[in-house]
C-alpha positions in Angstrom: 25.8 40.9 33.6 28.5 39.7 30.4 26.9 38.5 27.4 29.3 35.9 26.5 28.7 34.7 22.8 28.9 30.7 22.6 32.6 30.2 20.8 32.1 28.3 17.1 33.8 24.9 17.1 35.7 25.8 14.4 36.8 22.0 13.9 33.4 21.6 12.7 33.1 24.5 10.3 36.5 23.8 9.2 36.0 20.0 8.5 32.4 21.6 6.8 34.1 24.1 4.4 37.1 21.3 3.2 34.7 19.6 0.3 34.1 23.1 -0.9 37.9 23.8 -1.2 38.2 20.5 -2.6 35.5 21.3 -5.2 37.1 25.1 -5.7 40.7 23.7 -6.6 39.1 20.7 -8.6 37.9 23.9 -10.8 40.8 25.6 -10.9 42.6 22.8 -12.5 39.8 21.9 -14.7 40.0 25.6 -16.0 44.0 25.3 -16.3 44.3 21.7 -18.1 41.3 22.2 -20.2 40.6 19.6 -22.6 43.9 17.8 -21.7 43.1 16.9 -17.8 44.5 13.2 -17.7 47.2 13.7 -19.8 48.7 17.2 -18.5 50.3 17.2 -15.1 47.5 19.0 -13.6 46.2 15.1 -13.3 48.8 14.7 -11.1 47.9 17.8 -9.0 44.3 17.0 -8.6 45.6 12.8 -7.1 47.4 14.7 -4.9 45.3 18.0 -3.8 41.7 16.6 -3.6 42.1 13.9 -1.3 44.5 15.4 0.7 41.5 17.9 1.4 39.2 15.7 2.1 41.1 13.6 4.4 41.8 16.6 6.4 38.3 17.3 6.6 37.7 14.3 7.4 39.9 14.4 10.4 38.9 17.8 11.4 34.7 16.5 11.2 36.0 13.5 13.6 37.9 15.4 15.8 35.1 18.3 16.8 32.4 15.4 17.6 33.8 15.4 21.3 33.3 19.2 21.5 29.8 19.5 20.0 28.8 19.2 23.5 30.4 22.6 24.5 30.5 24.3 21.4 27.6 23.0 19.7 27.7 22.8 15.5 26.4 19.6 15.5 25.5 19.8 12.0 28.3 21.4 11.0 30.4 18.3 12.1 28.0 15.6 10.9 27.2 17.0 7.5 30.8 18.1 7.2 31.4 14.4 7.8 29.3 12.7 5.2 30.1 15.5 2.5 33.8 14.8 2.9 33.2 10.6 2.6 30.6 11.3 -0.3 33.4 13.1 -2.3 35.6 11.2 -1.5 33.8 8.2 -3.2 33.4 10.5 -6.0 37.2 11.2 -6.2 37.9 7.3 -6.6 35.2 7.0 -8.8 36.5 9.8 -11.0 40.1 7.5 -10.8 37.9 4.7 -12.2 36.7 6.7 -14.5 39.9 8.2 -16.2 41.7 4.7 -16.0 
């Protein structure tokens, strides 16, 4: 008898752990620019870093919802999912925000 542990679908953990990075490297810039985000060229990092993130978590959420069947992490996918459209509502906000 093999005990064969169910594999992660690591699409789904992936896509779940992008917001965090998102968040992570929005910090990291915040602590490098200090008081002079919009006007420093970190601003210019963050336009292009964050979404990038999220869009690939995005992608990653969307693309383990056919395996959830097999591999299960079916929260991991959906939540990964709405954290990565919530901040990226936030992102364009925060664009609205410094224009």
């Amino acid at each position: 008898m093999t005990n064969n542990p169910k594999k992660a679908n690591t699409l789904a953990v992936a896509g779940f752990l992008a917001p965090f990075v998102a968040a992570g490297i929005t910090c990291g810039l915040l602590l490098m620019a200090g008081d002079d985000f919009k006007s420093s060229k970190v601003f210019i990092a963050y336009q292009l870093a964050i979404p990038l993130v999220l869009i690939i978590g995005v992608v990653l959420g969307v693309k383990s919802i056919p395996h959830i069947p097999r591999l299960g992490d079916k929260d991991y996918a959906y939540s990964g999912l709405l954290l990565n459209v919530f901040f990226l509502v936030v992102f364009l906000l925060s664009l609205i925000y410094f224009s």
